[in-house]
N, C-alpha and C positions, 0 to 999 in steps of 0.2 A: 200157360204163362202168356202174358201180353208181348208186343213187342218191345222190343226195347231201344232204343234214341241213340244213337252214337251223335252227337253233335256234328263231331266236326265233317262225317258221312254222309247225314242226311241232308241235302240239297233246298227238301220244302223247307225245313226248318230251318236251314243256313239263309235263305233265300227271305223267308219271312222275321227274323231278326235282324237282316243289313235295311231292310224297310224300314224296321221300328227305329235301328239306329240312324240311320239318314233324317228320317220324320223330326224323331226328337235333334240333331242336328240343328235342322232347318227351322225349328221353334226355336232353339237358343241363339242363333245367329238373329234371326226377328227382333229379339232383347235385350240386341246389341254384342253377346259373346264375340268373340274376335279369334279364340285358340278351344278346340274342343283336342280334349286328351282322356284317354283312358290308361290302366293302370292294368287293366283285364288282360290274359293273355289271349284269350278268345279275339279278342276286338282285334287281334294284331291279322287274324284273317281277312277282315274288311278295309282296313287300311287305306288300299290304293282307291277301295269305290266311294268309304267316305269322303277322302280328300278331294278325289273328281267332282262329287256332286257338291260339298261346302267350301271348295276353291279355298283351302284354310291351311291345310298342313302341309310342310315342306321338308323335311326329314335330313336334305342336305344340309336345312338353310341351321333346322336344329340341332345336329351335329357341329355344327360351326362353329355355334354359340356355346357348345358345350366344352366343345374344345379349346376356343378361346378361350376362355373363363379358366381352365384344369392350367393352362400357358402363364396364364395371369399371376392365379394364385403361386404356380412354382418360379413365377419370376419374384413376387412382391416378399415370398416366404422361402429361400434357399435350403433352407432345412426340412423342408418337406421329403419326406422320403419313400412314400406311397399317396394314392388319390383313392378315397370310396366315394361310388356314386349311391348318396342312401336312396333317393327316389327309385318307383318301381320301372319308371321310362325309360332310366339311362343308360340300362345297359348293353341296347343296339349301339351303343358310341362309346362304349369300353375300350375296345380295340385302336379307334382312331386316338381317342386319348391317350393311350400308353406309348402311340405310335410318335406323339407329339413331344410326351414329354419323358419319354423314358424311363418311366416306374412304375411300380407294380401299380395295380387298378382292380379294386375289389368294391364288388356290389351285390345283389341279393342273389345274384345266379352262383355266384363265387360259392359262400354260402351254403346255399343247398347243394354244389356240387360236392361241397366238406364234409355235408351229412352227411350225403348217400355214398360219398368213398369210405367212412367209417362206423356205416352198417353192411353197408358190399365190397367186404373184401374178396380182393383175386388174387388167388395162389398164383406165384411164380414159380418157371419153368426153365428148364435150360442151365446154362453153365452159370454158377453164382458164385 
């Protein structure tokens, strides 16, 4: 058998994909882009070196804005009584939003955390 790739292990390969990312990058800022965003959970490994090299992303400044907005909507709409973040980006800023506005906060991690609690159930143990 050949070998086999573990991505996030392999170093050439990790090494030779933050190049293609930064490359393409640095083409779409050229064409004027202003915000490059990925959706990939991969990408979240390159993160701090794309941001260094296209001076573009700011995570806090994103969260801000996210949060502001979750603030907004539960001020304009009192009857709100949960927040879902449907994008696939937003849910590094789940927490600070629940934190803000004090409601449930469900998004795509939510989700698949739902699934896989009810295909992997764990028996309980101890005094019931």
């Amino acid at each position: 058998m050949g070998k086999e790739l573990v991505f996030n292990k392999d170093i050439t390969m990790r090494m030779a994909m933050l190049d293609s990312v930064i490359e393409a990058g640095k083409e779409l800022v050229k064409e004027g882009v202003r915000a490059v965003t990925g959706d990939c959970g991969y990408l979240a490994l390159y993160q701090k070196e794309v941001a260094n090299q296209l001076g573009m992303l700011d995570s806090d400044k994103i969260e801000g804005e996210v949060v502001s907005s979750a603030e907004e909507l539960v001020q304009e709409e009192p009857k709100v009584g949960a927040i879902l973040l449907e994008s696939s980006v937003y849910p590094p800023y789940g927490a600070a939003v629940q934190e803000a506005v004090n409601l449930p906060v469900f998004d795509f991690v939510t989700m698949i955390d739902y699934v896989y609690s009810s295909v992997v159930k764990k028996r309980f143990q101890g005094f019931m």
